[in-house]
mmCIF file as gemmi writes it, N, C-alpha and C atoms, coordinates in Angstrom:
data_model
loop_
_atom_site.group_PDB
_atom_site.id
_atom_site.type_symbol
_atom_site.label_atom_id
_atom_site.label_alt_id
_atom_site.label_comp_id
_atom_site.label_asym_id
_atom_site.label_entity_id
_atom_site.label_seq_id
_atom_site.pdbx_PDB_ins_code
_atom_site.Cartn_x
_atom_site.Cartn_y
_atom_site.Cartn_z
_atom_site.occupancy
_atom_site.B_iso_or_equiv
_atom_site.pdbx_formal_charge
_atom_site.auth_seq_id
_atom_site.auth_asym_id
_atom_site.pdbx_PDB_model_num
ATOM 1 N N . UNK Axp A 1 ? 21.686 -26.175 32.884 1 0 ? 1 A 1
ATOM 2 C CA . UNK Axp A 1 ? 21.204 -25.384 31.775 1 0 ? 1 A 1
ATOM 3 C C . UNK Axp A 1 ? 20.321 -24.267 32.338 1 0 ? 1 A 1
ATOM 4 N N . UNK Axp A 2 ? 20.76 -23.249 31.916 1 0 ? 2 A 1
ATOM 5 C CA . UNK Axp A 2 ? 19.403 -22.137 32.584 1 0 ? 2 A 1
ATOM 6 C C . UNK Axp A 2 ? 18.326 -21.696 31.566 1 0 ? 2 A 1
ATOM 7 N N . UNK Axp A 3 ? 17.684 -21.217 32.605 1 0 ? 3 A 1
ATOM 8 C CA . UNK Axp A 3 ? 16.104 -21.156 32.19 1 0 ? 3 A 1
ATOM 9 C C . UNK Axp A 3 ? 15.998 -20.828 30.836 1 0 ? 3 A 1
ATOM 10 N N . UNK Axp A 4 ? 16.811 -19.736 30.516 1 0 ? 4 A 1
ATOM 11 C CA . UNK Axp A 4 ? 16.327 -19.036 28.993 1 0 ? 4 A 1
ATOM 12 C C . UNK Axp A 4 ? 16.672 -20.052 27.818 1 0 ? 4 A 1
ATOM 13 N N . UNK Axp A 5 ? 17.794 -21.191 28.1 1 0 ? 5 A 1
ATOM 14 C CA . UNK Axp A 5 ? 18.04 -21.859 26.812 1 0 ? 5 A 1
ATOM 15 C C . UNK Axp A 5 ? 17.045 -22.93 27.423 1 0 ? 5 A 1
ATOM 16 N N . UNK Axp A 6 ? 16.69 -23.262 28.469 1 0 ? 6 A 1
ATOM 17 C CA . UNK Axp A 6 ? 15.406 -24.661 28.257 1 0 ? 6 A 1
ATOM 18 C C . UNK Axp A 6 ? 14.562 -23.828 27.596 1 0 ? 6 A 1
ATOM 19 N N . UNK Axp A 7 ? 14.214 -23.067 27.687 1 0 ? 7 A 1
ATOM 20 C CA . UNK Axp A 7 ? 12.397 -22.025 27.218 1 0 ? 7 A 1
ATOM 21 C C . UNK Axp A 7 ? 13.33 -21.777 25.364 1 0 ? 7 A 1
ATOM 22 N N . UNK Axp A 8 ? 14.459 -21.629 25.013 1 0 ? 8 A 1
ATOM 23 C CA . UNK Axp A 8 ? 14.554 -21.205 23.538 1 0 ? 8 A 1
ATOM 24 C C . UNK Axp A 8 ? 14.806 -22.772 22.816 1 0 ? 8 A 1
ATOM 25 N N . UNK Axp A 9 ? 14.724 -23.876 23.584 1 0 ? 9 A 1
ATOM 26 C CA . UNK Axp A 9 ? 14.76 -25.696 22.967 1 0 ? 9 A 1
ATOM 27 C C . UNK Axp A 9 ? 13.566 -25.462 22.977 1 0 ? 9 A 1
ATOM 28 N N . UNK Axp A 10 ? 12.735 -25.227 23.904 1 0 ? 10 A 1
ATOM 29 C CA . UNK Axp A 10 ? 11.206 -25.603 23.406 1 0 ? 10 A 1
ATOM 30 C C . UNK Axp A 10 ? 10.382 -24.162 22.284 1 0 ? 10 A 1
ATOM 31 N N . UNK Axp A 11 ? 11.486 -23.107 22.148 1 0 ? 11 A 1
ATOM 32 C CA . UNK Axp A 11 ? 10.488 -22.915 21.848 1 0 ? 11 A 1
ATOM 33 C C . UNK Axp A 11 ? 10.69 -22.615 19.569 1 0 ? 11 A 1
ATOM 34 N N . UNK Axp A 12 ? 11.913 -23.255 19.892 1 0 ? 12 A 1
ATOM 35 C CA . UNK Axp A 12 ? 12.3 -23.973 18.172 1 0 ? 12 A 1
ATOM 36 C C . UNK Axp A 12 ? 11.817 -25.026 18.314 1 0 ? 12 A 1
ATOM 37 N N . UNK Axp A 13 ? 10.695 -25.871 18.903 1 0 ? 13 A 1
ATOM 38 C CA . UNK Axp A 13 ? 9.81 -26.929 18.658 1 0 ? 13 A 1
ATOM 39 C C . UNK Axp A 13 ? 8.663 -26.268 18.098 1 0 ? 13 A 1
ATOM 40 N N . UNK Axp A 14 ? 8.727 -25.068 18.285 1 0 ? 14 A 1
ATOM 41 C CA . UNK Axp A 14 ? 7.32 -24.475 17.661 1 0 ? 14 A 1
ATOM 42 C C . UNK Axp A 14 ? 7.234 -24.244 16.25 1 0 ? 14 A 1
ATOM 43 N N . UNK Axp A 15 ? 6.011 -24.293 15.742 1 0 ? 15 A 1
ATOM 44 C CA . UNK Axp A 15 ? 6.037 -24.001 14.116 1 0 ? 15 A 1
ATOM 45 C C . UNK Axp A 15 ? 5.559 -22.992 13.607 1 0 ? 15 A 1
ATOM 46 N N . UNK Axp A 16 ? 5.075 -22.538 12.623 1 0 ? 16 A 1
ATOM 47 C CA . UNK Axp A 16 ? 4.602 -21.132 12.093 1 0 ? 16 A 1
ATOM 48 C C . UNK Axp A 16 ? 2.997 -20.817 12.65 1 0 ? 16 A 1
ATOM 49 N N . UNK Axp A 17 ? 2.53 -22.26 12.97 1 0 ? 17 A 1
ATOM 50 C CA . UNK Axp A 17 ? 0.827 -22.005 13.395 1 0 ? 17 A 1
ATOM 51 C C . UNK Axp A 17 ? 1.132 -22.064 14.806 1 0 ? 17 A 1
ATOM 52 N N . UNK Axp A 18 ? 2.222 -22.837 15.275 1 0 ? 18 A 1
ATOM 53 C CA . UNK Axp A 18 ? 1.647 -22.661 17.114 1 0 ? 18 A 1
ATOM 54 C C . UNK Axp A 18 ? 2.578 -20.991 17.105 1 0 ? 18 A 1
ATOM 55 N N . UNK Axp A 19 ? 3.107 -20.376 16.488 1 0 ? 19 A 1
ATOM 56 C CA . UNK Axp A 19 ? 3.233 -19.158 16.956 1 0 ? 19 A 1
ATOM 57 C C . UNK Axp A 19 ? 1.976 -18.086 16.004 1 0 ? 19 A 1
ATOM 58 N N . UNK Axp A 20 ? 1.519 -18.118 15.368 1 0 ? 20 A 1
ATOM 59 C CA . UNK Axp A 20 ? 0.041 -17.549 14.636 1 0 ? 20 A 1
ATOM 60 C C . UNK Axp A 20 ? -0.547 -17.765 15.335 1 0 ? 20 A 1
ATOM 61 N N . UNK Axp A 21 ? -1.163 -19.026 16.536 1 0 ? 21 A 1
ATOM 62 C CA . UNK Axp A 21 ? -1.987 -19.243 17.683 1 0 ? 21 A 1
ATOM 63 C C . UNK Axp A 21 ? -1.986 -18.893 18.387 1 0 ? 21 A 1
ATOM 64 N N . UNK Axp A 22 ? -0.11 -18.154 18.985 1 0 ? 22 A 1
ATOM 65 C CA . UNK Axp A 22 ? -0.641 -18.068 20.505 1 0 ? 22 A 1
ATOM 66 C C . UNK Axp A 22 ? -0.29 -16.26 20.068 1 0 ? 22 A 1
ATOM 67 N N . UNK Axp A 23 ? -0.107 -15.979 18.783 1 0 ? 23 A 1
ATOM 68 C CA . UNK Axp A 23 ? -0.355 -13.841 18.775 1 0 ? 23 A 1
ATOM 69 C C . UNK Axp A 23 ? -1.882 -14.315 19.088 1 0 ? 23 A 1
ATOM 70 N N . UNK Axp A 24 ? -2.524 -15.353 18.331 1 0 ? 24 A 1
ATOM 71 C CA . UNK Axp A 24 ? -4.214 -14.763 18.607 1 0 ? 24 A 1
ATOM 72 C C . UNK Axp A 24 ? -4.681 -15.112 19.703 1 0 ? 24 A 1
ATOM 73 N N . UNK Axp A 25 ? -3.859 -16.107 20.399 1 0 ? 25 A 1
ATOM 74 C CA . UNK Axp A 25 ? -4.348 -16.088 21.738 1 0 ? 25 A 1
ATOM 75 C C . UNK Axp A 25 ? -4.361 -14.925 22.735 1 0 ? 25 A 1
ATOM 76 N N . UNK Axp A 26 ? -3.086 -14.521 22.297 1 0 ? 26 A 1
ATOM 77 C CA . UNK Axp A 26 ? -2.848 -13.106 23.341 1 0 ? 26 A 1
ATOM 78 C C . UNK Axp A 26 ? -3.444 -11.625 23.033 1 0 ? 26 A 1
ATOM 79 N N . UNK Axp A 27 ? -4.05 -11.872 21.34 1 0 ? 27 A 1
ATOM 80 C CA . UNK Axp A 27 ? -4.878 -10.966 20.797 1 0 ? 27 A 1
ATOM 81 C C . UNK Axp A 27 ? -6.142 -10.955 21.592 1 0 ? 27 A 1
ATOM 82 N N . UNK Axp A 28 ? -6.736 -11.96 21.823 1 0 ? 28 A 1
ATOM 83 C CA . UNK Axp A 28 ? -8.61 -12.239 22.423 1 0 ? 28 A 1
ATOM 84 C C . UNK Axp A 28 ? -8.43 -12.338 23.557 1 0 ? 28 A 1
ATOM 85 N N . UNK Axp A 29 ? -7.341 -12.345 23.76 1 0 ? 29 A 1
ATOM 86 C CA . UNK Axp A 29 ? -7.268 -12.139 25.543 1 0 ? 29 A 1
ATOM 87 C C . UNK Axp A 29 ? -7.294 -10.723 25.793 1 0 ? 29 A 1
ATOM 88 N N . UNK Axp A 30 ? -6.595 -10.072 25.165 1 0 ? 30 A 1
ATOM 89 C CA . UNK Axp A 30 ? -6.566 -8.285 25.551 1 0 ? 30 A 1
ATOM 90 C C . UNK Axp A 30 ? -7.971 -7.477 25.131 1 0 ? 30 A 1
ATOM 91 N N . UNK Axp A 31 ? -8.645 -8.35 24.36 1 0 ? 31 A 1
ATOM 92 C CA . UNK Axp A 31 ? -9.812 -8.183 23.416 1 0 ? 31 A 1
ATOM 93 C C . UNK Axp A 31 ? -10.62 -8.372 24.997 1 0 ? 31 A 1
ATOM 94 N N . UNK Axp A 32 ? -10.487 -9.527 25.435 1 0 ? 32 A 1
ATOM 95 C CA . UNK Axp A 32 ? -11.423 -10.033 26.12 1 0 ? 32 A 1
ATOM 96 C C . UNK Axp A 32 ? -11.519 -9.049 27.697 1 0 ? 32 A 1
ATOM 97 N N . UNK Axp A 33 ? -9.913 -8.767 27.839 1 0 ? 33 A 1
ATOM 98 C CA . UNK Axp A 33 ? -9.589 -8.132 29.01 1 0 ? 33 A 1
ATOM 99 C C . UNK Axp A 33 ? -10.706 -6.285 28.896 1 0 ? 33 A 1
ATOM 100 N N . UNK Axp A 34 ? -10.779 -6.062 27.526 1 0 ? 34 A 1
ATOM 101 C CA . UNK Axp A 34 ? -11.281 -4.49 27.477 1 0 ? 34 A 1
ATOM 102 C C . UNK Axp A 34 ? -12.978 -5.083 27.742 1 0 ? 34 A 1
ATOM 103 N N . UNK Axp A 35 ? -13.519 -5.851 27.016 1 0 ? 35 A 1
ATOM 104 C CA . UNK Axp A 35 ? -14.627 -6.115 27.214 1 0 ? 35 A 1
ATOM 105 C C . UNK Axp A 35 ? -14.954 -6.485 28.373 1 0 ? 35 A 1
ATOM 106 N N . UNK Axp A 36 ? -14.898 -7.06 29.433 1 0 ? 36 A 1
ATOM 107 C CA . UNK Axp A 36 ? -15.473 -6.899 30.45 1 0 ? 36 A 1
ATOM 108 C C . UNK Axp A 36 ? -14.973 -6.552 31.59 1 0 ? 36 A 1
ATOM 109 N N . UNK Axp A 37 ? -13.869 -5.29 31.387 1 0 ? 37 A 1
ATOM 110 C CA . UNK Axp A 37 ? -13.197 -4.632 32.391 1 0 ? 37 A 1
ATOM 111 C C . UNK Axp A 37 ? -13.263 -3.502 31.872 1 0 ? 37 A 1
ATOM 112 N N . UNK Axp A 38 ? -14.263 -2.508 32.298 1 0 ? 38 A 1
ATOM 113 C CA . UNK Axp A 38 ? -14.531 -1.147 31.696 1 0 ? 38 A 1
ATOM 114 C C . UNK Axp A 38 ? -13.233 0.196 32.128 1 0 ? 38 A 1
ATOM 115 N N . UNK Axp A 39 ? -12.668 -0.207 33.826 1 0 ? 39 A 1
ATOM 116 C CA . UNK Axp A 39 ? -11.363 0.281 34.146 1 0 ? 39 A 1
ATOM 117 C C . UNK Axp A 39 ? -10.024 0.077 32.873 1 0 ? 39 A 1
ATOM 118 N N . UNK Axp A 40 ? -10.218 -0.91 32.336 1 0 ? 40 A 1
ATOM 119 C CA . UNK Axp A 40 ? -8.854 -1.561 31.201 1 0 ? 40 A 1
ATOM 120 C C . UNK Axp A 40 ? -9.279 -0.613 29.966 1 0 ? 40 A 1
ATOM 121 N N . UNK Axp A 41 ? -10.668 -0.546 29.753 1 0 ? 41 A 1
ATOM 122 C CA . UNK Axp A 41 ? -10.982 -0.315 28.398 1 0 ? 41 A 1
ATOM 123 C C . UNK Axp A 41 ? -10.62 1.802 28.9 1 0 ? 41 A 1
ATOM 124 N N . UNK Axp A 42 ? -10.918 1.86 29.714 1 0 ? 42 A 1
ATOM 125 C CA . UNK Axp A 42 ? -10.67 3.741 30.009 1 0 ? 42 A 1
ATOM 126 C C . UNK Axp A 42 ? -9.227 3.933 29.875 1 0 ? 42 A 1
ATOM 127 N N . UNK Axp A 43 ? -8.407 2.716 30.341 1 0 ? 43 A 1
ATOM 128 C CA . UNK Axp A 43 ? -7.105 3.064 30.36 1 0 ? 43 A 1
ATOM 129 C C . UNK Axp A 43 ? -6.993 3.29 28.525 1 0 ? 43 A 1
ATOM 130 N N . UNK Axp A 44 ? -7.145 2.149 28.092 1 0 ? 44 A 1
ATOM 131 C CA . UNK Axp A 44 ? -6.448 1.979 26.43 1 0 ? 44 A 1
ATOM 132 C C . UNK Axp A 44 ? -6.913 3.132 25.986 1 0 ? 44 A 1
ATOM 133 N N . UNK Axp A 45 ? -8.111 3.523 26.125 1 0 ? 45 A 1
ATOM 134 C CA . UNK Axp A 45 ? -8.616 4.572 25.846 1 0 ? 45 A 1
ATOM 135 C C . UNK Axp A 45 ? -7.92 6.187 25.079 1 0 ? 45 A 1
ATOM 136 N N . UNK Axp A 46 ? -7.089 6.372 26.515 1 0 ? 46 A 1
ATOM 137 C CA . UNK Axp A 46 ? -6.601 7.471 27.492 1 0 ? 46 A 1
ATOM 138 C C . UNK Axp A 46 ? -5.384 7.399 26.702 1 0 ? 46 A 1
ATOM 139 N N . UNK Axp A 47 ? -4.409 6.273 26.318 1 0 ? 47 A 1
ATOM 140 C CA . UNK Axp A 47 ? -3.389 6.51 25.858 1 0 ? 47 A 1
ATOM 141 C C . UNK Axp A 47 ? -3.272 6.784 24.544 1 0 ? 47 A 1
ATOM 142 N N . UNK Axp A 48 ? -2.392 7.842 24.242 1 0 ? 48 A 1
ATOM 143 C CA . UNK Axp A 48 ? -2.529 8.207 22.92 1 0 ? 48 A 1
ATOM 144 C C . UNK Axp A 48 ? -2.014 7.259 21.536 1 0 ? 48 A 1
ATOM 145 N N . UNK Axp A 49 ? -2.568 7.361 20.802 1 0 ? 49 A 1
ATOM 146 C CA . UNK Axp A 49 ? -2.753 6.218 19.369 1 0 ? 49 A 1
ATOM 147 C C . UNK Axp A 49 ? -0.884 6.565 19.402 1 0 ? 49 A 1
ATOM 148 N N . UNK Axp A 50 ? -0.206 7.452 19.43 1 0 ? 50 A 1
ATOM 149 C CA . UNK Axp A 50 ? 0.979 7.421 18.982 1 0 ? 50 A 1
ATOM 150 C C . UNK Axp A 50 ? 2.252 6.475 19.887 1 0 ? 50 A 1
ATOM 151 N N . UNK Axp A 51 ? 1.917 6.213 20.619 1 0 ? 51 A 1
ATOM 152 C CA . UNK Axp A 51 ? 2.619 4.941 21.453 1 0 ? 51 A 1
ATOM 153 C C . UNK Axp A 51 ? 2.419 3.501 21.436 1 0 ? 51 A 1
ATOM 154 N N . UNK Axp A 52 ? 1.208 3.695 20.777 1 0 ? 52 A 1
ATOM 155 C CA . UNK Axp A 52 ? 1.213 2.055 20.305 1 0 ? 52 A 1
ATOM 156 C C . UNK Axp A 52 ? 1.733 2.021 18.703 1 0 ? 52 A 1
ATOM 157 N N . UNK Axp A 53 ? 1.553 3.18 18.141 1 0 ? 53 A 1
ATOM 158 C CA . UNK Axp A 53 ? 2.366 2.827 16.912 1 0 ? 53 A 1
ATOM 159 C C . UNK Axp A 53 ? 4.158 2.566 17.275 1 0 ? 53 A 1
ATOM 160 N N . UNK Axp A 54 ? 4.641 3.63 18.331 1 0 ? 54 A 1
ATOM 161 C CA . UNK Axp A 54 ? 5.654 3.413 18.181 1 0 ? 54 A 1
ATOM 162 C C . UNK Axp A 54 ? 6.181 2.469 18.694 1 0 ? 54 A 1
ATOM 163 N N . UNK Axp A 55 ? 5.402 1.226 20.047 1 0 ? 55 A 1
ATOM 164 C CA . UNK Axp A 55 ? 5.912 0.058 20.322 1 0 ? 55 A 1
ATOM 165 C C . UNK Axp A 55 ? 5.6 -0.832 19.201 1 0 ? 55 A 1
ATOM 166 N N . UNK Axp A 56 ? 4.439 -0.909 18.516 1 0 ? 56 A 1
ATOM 167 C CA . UNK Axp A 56 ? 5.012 -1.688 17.299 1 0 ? 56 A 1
ATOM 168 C C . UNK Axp A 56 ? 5.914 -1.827 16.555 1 0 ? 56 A 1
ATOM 169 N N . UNK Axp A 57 ? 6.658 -0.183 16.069 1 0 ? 57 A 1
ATOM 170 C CA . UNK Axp A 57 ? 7.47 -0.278 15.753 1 0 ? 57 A 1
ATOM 171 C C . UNK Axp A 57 ? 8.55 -0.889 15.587 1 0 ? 57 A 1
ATOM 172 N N . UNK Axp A 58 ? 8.878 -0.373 16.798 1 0 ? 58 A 1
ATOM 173 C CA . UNK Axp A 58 ? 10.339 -0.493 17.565 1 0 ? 58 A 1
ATOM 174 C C . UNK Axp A 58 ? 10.032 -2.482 17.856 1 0 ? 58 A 1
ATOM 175 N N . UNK Axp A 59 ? 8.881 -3.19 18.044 1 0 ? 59 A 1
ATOM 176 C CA . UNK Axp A 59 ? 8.864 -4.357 18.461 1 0 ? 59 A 1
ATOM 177 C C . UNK Axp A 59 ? 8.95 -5.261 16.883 1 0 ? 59 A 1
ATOM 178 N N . UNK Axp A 60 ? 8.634 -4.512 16.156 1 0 ? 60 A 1
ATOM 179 C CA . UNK Axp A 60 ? 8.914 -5.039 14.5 1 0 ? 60 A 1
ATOM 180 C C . UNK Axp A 60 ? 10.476 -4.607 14.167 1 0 ? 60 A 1
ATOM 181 N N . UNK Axp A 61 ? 11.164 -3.911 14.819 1 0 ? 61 A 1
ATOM 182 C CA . UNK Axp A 61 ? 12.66 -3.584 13.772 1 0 ? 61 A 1
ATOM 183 C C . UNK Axp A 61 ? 13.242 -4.984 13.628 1 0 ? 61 A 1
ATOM 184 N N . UNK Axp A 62 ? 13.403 -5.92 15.073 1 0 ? 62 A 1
ATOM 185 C CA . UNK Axp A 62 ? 14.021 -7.017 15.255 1 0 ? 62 A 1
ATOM 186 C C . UNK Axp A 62 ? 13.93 -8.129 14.04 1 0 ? 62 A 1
ATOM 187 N N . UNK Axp A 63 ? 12.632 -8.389 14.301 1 0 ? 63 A 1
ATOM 188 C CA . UNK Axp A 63 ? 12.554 -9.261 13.382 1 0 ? 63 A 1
ATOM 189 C C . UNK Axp A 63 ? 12.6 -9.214 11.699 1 0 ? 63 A 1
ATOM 190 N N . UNK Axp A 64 ? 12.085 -7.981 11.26 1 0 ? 64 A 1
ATOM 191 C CA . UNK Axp A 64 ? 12.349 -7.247 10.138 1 0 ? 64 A 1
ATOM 192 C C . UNK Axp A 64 ? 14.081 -7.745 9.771 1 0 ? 64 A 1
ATOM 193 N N . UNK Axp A 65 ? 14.485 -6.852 10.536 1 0 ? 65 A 1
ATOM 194 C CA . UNK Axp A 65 ? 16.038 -7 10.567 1 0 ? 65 A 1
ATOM 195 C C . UNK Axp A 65 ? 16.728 -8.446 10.035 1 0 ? 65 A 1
ATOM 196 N N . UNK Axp A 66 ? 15.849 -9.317 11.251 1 0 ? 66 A 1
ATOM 197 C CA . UNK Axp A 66 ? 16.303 -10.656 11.055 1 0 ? 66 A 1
ATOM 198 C C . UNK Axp A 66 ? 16.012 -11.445 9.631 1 0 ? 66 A 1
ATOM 199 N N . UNK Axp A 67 ? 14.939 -11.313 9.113 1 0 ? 67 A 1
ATOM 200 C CA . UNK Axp A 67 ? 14.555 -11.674 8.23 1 0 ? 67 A 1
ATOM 201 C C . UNK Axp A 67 ? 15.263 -10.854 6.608 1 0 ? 67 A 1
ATOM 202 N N . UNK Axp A 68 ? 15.829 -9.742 7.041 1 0 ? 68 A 1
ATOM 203 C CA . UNK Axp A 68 ? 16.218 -9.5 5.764 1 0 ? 68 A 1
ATOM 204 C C . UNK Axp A 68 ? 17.927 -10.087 5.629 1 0 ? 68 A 1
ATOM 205 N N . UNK Axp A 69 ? 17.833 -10.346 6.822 1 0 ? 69 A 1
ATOM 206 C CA . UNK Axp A 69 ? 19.678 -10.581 6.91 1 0 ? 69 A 1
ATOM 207 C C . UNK Axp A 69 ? 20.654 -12.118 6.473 1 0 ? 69 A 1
């Protein structure tokens, strides 16, 4: 069995809170990464607001998609 279908069995063991847990895990981690890395926080800085809208975007069509289908 390769890697990607062992990692997609475990990861339809997951439920609506262990995936709500680990966005906020990876939320307070990037949180955590600007706060006491002043180099991280100049970068986010520096990049313009319009590229993180558009990787949201584009990282929301999928599931959007999926969910209306």
């Amino acid at each position: 069995m390769s890697k990607f279908k062992k990692l997609d069995k475990k990861v339809k063991k997951m439920d609506l809170h262990d995936i709500q847990l680990t966005k906020l895990s990876t939320t307070a981690f990037i949180l955590f990464l600007i706060v006491i890395w002043p180099g991280f926080l100049e970068l986010v800085l520096k990049i313009h607001w319009g590229w993180y809208l558009g990787i949201g975007i584009l990282a929301a069509i999928r599931p959007i998609q999926r969910f209306f289908s």
